[in-house]
C-alpha positions, 0 to 999 in steps of 0.5 A, a space after each residue: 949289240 950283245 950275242 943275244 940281242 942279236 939272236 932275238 933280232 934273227 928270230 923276229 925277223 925270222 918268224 915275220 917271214 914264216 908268217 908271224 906278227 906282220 904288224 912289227 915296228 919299223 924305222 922309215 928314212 925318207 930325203 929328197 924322194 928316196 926312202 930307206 926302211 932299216 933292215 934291223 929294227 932298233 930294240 929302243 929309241 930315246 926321244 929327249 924334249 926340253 922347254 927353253 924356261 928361264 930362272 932370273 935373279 930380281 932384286 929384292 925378289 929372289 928367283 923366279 921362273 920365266 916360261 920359254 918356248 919348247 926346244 928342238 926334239 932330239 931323237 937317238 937309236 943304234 941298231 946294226 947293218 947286216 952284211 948279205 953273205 949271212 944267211 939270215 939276210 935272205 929273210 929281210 924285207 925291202 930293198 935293202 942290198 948291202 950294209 955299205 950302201 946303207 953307210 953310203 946313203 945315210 952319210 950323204 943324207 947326213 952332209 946333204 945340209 937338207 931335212 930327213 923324214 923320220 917316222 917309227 910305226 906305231 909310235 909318235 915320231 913322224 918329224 922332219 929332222 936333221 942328222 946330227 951324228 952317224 957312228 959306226 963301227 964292226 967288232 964282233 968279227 960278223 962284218 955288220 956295220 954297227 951304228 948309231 944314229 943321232 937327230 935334232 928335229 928340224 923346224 922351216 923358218 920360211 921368214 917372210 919379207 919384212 915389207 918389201 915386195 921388190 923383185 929380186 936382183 939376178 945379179 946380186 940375189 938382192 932386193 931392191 930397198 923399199 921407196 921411201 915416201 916423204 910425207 905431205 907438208 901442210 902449205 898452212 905450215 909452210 906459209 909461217 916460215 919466214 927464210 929458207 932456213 925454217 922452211 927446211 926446219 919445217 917441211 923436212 925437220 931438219 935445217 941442213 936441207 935449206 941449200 938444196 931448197 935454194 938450189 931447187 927454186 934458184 934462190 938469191 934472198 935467204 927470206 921469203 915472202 908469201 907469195 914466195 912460198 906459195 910457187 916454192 918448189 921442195 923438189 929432190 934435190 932438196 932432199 939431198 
């Protein structure tokens, strides 16, 4: 920031304390129920949007434009933290104190791997978002603190489970897998089998269960008759 952009920033800040436009834009960060007004309104702010669309080469076509869906919002603006000895910093508003406390805070919002509330007044932006870059400098001899702030906009997943409502194990953090249910076999489609071998083929689709069919109902005799079947037990074992 230049001499004169610093000079004009005075002067507004300046003439809001003498009683001038009280309606000024301000930039409000709030996180886990702490909150911090810049002390210095940035004279700009970039926002950047993108939409995820796709070209694709089809064959015999040519290319062609595949619609995709809006990406992050991307928001930058650099300002500067006065230090308190300087006697405009009297005229700033809030609870601002020092422009160490100002790095301190915003460097551990930024590692706190948690959103930031983002609003400018009167303007658009009011979004949770993330901090993607905090830089900053002093280089004018002032002893301010320079910065530049870069966001993404942050969206909540809040994925629902996929069909499991089991209850989550204290121990691991894990829930328990969903039962899994056989279906009922029809007794009518069960009374054509004519060994343990087609009565594993048809109750479970698939051959390799016949042991444990044998092992459930002691069976001796492979083959099976009517009334056989009729007491057959598949049993759990014969899911084995």
């Amino acid at each position: 920031m230049g001499f004169m952009s610093l000079w004009n920033t005075v002067n507004n800040i300046a003439s809001l304390a003498l009683g001038g436009n009280r309606s000024r834009r301000q930039i409000i960060l709030s996180s886990e129920g702490q909150k911090f007004t810049l002390p210095v309104t940035p004279e700009k702010y970039q926002v950047k949007t993108k939409q995820l669309n796709k070209v694709v080469d089809i064959v015999d076509f040519g290319e062609a434009l595949l619609f995709g869906n809006p990406g992050l919002v991307q928001l930058s603006f650099s300002s500067f933290l006065p230090r308190t000895f300087h006697e405009y910093s009297s005229i700033i508003s809030g609870d601002y104190r020092d422009a160490a406390e100002g790095v301190e805070l915003l460097t551990k919002w930024k590692e706190a791997k948690k959103p930031v509330r983002v609003i400018i007044t009167d303007s658009p932006i009011n979004l949770m978002m993330g901090i993607m870059s905090f830089d900053y400098d002093e280089h004018d001899g002032s002893h301010d603190i320079y910065y530049t702030l870069s966001f993404n906009e942050y969206k909540d997943l809040n994925t629902p489970p996929a069909n499991n409502n089991k209850q989550v194990d204290d121990s691991t953090g894990l829930k328990s897998r969903p039962t899994e249910k056989t279906p009922p076999v029809s007794t009518d489609k069960l009374k054509k089998a004519r060994d343990v071998v087609e009565m594993s083929k048809r109750a479970y689709g698939t051959v390799s269960k016949w042991r444990g069919i044998a092992k459930t109902n002691n069976l001796k005799d492979l083959a099976l008759t009517t009334a056989a079947i009729s007491v057959l037990k598949l049993g759990k074992q014969a899911k084995q």
